[in-house]
C-alpha positions, 0 to 999 in steps of 0.5 A: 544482518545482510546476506551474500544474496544481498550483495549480489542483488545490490550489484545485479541492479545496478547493472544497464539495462537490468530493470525490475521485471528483468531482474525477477525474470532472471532470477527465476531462470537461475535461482538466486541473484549470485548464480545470475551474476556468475552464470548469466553472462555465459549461458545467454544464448540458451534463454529466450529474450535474453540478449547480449547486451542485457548480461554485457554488465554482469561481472563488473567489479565496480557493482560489487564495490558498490553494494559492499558500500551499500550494505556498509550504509545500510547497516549505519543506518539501521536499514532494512533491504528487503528481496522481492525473491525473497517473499519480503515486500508487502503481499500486494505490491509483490503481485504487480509485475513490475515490483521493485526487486529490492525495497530499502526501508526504515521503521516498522511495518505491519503488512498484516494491516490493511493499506489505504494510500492517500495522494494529491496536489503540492498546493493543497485547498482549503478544501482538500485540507478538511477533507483530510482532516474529516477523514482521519477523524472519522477513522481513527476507530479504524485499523489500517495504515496510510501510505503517502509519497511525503511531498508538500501539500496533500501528501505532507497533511496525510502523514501529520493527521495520520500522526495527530489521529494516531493511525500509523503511517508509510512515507514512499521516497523517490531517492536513497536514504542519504538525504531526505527530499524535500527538506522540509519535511525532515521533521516529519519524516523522523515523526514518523518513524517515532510514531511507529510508521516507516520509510520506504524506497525502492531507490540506493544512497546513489539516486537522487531525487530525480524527476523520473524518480517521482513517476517511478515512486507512485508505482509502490504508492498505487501497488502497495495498497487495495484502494487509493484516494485522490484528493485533489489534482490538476490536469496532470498533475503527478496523482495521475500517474497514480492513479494509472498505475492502480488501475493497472494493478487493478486496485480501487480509486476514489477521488474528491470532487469539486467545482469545474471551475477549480483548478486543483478539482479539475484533475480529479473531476476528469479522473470521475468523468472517465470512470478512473475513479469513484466520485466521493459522495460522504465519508461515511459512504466512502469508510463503507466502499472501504471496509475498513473493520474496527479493532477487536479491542473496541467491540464492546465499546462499539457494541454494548452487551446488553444492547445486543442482547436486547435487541437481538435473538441467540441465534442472531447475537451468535451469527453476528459475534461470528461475522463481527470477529471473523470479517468477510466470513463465508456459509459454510465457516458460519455453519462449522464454527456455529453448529447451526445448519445453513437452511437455519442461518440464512434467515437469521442473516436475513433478520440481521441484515433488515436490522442494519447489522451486516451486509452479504457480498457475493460468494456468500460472504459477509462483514458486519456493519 
């Protein structure tokens, strides 16, 4: 099930002064994680801004008994570990700079899906509370998954509607699979995995949940996913590093607004004012910031044949099957896959959009609506 490589990563990284960045960077330099433990702490000095005391721990017997322990209770406990240097985290997360270099998970996990991570306050409203429930109503239609941090208050009502509405779901730990934190959502946690969804950490069986940890964890939340949305926060509240480390990452955030005189709006307010984040005016509007495209199975349902038969030319019903299967779609697919020349699609695109059935982005592109 594991690899040599896996154990020389385990003891790589629980090596001082060894972060994620540092990790990668040697890897890169040597190949593998095992060439690095073997041949880093003696050619060194041929590598710039690899310093003494950087490979000083390299070598160090009691790592390597550690990750044999590791492997032991990650096989127990059916865990995977998945190598950045191996191509196995999610697509996105592997793109930030500062990506775990090893991300331990349980359950099952489709990273072909679109992500859409959802965070806020441990003492969640009313308020908060119904926009997450509306929320998932409305997109239960949809294909994607929700990735939260399994916290008490929003996080906790994002996993239990994502589980009521059937949407998959994805728990971020700030600690090692030995213990589950907080416990009261131990529960939850197992639902999750019966539902299908997964559990993932960046952390060994060794760490605790410690308060850095937390910090640390919001990182994956914010790379894992295209968009994030805050529902609600104080000033300063943990959401914040979130939100900071998706616009590092350069990924779209959302955030709920509420009334100034609402402590647990006052977070997200502030996050609108600065233009970290995009105010959320309806679901609709945000479902359509989104783009979240429907399951092909549903099309039928969604869109009745003859109801598009009537209301619809050739050209227009086959341009619009064309866009509705294949989202985002360029000009120049259209024209190879529909035969038609572009000067004779281009207004037909324009009929459709005047009906409300598409919408162009630029590049050419276009999804239907």
């Amino acid at each position: 099930m594991y690899s040599e490589e896996h154990l020389y990563a385990i003891a790589l990284r629980e090596c001082n002064l060894i972060g994620d960045i540092s990790f990668h960077k040697l890897v890169r330099i040597f190949g593998s994680a095992k060439n690095v433990w073997e041949n880093a702490p003696k050619e060194y000095k041929k590598l710039d801004g690899i310093g003494k005391k950087m490979v000083s721990d390299m070598g160090n017997p009691e790592h390597l008994k550690f990750a044999e322990k590791e492997l032991i209770f990650c096989e127990k406990n059916n865990i995977k570990i998945n190598l950045r240097h191996f191509q196995e985290l999610p697509q996105l997360l592997n793109e930030c700079d500062d990506a775990p270099a090893i991300l331990y998970q349980k359950g099952s996990f489709d990273d072909s899906m679109q992500k859409l991570s959802i965070v806020g306050t441990r003492n969640m409203t009313s308020y908060g509370k119904q926009f997450i429930h509306d929320f998932f109503e409305e997109t239960q239609a949809f294909d994607y998954i929700s990735v939260s941090g399994l916290a008490l208050g929003v996080d906790k009502e994002v996993h239990e509607q994502s589980i009521h509405f059937q949407t998959p779901t994805v728990a971020v730990l700030a600690h090692g699979f030995h213990l589950l934190y907080p416990a009261k959502n131990r529960n939850l946690s197992e639902k999750i995995l019966e539902e299908g969804g997964a559990l993932l950490t960046e952390f060994n069986s060794s760490r605790k949940p410690d308060r850095e940890n937390f910090i640390q964890r919001n990182r994956i939340v914010a790379g894992i996913s295209p968009s994030t949305i805050v529902v609600e926060t104080a000033f300063g509240g943990g959401s914040i590093s979130t939100t900071t480390f998706a616009n590092g990452y350069n990924r779209e955030v959302f955030a709920l607004p509420g009334k100034i005189t609402d402590k647990q709006s006052q977070g997200c307010n502030h996050l609108i004012f600065q233009n970290k984040a995009t105010a959320i005016s309806t679901i609709k509007n945000l479902i359509d910031f989104l783009e979240f495209n429907k399951p092909k199975e549903k099309i039928e349902e969604l869109f009745p044949a003859d109801e598009v038969t009537i209301q619809m030319t050739e050209n227009q019903e086959l341009i619009f099957r064309l866009i509705f299967n294949n989202p985002q779609i360029s000009l120049d697919s259209l024209v190879e896959k529909s035969d038609l020349s572009s000067h004779k699609i281009l207004p037909v695109i324009l009929e459709l959009e005047l009906l409300g059935k598409l919408k162009s982005f630029s590049g050419r592109q276009f999804i239907a609506i």
